[in-house]
N, C-alpha and C positions, 0 to 999 in steps of 0.2 A: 504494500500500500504506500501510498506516495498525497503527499497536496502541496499543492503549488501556493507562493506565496509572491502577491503583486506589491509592488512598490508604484506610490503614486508616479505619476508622472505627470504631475500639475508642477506649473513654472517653478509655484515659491516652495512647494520642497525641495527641488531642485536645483534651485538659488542658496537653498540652506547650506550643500556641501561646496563651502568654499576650499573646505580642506579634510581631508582625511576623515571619521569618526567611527568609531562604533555602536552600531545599534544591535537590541534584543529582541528576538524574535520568544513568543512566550505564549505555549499552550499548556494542554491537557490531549494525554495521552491516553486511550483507552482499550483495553487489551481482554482476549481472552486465550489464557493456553488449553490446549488439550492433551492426552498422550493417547496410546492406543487401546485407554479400557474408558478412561472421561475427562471431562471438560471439567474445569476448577474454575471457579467462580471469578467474576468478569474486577478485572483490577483498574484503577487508574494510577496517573504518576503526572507529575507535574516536571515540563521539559522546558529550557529556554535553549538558544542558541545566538551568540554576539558573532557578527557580523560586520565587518569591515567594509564601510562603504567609503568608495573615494570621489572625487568631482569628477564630471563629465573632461575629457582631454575636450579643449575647443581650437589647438593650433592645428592647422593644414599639416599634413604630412608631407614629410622632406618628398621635393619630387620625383627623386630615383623611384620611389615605391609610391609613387599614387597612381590610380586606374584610370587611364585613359579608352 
């Protein structure tokens, strides 16, 4: 199982990273194991994850390597 996780893409959060930071990403996880005679009672856990976000690069790439 997988969930995807969007970051705004409105101007002023995006104006926020002037430089470097790290952000938390922070849920609830919710589980059930089983083995091959039963299933054990359904668990949660509570998970974050930091996250390095850096600013958009906005200079032109040198022109040996831009796509013409």
């Amino acid at each position: 199982m997988r969930q995807d996780v969007v970051v705004s893409a409105d101007r002023t959060f995006i104006s926020a990273f002037t430089q470097a930071k790290t952000i938390t990403l922070k849920g609830t996880l919710f589980y059930q194991a089983c083995d091959s005679e039963k299933c054990y009672l359904p668990q949660k856990s509570v998970v974050s994850w930091d996250v390095r976000v850096i600013p958009l690069d906005r200079e032109r790439a040198p022109e040996g390597i831009q796509h013409k």
